[in-house]
C-alpha positions as a Markdown table, in Angstrom:
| # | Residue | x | y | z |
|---|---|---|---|---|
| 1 | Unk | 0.0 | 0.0 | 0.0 |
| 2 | Unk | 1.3 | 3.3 | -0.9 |
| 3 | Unk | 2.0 | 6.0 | 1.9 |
| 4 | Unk | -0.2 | 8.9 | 2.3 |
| 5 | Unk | 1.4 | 12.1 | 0.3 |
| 6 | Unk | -0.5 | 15.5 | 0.8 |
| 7 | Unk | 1.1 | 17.0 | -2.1 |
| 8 | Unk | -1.2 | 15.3 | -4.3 |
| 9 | Unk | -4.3 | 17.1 | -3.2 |
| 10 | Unk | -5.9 | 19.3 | -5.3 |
| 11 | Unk | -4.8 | 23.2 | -4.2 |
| 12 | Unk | -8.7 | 23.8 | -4.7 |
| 13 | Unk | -9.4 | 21.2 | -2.3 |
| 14 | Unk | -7.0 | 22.0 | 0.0 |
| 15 | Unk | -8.1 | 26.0 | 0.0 |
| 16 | Unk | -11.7 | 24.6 | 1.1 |
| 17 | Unk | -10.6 | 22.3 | 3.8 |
| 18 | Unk | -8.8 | 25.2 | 5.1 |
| 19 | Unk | -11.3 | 27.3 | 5.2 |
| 20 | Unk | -13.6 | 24.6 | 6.8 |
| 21 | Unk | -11.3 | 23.6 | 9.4 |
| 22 | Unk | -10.9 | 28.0 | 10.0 |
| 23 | Unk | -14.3 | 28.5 | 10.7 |
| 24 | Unk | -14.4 | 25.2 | 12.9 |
| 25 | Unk | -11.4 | 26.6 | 15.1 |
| 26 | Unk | -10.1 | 22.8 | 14.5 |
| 27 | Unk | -6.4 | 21.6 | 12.0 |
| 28 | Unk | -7.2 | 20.9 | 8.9 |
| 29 | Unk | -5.8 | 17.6 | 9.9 |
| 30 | Unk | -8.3 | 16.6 | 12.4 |
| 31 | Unk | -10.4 | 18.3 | 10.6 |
| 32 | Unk | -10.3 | 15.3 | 7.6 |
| 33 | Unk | -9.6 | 12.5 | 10.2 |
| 34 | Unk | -12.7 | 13.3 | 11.6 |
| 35 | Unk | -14.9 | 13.4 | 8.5 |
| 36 | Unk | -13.6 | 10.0 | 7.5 |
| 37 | Unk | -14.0 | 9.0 | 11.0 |
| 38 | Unk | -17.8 | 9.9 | 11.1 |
| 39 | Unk | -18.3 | 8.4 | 7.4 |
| 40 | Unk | -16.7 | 4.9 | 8.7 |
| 41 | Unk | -19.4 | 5.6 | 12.0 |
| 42 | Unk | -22.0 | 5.9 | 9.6 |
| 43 | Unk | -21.2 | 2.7 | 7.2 |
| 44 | Unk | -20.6 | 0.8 | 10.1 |
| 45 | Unk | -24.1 | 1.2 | 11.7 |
| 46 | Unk | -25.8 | 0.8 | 8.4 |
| 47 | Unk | -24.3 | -2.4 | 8.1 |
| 48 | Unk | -25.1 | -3.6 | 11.7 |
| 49 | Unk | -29.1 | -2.2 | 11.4 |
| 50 | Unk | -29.3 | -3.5 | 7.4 |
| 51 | Unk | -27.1 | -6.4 | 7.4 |
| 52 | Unk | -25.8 | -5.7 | 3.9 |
| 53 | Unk | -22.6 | -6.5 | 4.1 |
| 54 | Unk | -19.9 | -4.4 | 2.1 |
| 55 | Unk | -20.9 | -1.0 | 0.5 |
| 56 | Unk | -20.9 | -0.1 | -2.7 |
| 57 | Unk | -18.8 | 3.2 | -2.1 |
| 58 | Unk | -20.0 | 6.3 | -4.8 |
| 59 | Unk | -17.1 | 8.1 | -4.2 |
| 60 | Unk | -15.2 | 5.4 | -6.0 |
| 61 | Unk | -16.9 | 5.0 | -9.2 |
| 62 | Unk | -15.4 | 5.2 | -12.3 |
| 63 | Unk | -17.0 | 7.0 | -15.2 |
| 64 | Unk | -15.3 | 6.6 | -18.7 |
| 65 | Unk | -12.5 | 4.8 | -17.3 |
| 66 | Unk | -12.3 | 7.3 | -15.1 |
| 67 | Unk | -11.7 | 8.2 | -11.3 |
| 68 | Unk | -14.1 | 10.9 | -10.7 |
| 69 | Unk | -12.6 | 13.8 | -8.1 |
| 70 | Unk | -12.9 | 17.4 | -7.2 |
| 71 | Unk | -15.8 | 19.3 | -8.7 |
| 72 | Unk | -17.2 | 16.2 | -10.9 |
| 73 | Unk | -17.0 | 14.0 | -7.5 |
| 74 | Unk | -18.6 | 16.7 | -5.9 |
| 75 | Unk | -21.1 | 17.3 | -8.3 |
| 76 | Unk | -22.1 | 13.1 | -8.6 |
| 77 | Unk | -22.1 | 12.6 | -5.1 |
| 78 | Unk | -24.5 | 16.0 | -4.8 |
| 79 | Unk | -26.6 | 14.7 | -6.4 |
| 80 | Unk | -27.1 | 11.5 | -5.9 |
| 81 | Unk | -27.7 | 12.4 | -2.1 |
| 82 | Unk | -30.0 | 15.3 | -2.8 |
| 83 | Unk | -32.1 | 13.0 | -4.7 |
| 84 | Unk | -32.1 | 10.7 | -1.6 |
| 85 | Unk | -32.9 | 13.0 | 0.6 |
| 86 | Unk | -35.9 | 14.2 | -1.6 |
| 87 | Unk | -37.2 | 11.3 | -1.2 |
| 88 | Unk | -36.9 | 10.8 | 2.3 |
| 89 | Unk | -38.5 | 14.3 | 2.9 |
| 90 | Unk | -41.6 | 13.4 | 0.8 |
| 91 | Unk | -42.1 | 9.6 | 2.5 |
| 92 | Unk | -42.4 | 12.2 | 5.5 |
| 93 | Unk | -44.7 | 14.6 | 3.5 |
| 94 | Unk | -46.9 | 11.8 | 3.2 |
| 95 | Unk | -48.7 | 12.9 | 7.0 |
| 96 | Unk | -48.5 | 16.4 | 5.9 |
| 97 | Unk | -52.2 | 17.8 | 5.4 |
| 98 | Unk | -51.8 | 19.5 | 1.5 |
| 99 | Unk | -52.9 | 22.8 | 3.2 |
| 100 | Unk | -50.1 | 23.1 | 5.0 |
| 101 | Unk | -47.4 | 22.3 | 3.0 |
| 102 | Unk | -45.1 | 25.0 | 1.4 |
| 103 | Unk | -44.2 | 25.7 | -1.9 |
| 104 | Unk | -41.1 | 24.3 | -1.1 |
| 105 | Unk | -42.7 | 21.0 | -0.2 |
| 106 | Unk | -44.8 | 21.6 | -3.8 |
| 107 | Unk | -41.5 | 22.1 | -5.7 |
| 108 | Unk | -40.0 | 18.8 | -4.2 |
| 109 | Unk | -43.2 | 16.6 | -4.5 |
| 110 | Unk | -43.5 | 18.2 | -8.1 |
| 111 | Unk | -40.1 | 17.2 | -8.8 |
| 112 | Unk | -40.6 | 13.5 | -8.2 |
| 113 | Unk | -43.8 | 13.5 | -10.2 |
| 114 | Unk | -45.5 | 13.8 | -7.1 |
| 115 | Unk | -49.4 | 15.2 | -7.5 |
| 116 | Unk | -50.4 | 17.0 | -4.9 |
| 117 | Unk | -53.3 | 18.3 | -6.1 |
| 118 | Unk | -54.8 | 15.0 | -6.4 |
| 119 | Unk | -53.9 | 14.3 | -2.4 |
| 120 | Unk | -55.8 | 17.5 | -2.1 |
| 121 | Unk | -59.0 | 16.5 | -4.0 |
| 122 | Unk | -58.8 | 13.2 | -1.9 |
| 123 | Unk | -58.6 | 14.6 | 1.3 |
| 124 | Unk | -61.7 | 16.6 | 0.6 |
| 125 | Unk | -63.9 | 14.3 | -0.8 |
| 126 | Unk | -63.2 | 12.0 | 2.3 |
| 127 | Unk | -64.1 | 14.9 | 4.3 |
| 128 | Unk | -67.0 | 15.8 | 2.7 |
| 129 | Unk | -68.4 | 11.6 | 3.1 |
| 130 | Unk | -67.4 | 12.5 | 6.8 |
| 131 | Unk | -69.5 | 15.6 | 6.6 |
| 132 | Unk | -72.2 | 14.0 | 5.5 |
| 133 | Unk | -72.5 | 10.5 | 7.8 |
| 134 | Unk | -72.2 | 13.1 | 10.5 |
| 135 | Unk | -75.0 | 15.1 | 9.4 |
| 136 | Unk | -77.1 | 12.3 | 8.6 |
| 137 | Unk | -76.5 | 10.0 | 11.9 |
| 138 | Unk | -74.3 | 7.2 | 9.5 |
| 139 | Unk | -72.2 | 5.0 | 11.4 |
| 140 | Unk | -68.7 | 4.2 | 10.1 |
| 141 | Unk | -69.3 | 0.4 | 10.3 |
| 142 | Unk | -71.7 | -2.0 | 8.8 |
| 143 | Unk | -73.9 | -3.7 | 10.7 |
| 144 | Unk | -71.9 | -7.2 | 12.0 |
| 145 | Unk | -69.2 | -5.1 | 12.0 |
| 146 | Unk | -69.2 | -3.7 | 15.9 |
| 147 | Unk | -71.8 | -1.2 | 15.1 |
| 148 | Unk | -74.5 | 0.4 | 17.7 |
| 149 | Unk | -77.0 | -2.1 | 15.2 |
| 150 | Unk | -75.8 | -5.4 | 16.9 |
| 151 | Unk | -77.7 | -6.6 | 19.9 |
């Protein structure tokens, strides 16, 4: 295995991780230890709660033959997580009454081809059925089915 050699990061890089580690008061040292230290924290857990065994790592994908790094890494791995964590905020839309979401709740659900008119249309006409069993004295359940009806 080959020894670790700083000179081969990218002067970019390097300007970014020293402005990071800066504003964190911390060596741009620990400041990189620590990030790979909470990414192997992370993997670790996933394996141990999903059982999957090794992980396909994004950050070491080829593309044309190629080792992606700097801005095209950044780019990839962007946005491959933003489109993760899309989707994670909409599974948590899903409780979310339509009136009160935001437009940037709209922009995200429109995004992912996500109608949220229709889940507004829905949500109405169930409340207008409720409306009216209320109004007229209907019961929710059929008769055999635990309803005021059964002796």
């Amino acid at each position: 295995m080959k020894k670790f050699d700083a000179k081969k990061f990218d002067s970019e890089f390097i300007n970014i991780i020293e402005q990071l580690a800066d504003a964190l008061a911390v060596d741009p040292v620990m400041f990189i230890e620590n990030i790979v230290i909470s990414r192997m924290a992370t993997d670790q857990a996933a394996d141990d709660v999903y059982q999957g065994g090794a992980q396909l790592m994004p950050e070491f994908l080829q593309y044309n033959g190629q080792q992606l790094r700097g801005r095209e890494l950044y780019k990839m791995l962007y946005n491959l997580e933003r489109v993760r964590l899309e989707r994670e905020y909409i599974a948590n839309l899903a409780a979310v009454p339509v009136e009160a979401l935001s437009e940037h709740d709209l922009d995200i659900l429109k995004r992912h081809g996500q109608d949220p008119e229709s889940k507004a249309a829905a949500a109405a006409e169930k409340q207008s059925v409720d409306e009216l069993r209320n109004k007229y004295n209907i019961p929710k359940t059929k008769p055999g089915q635990n309803s005021h009806w059964e002796e």
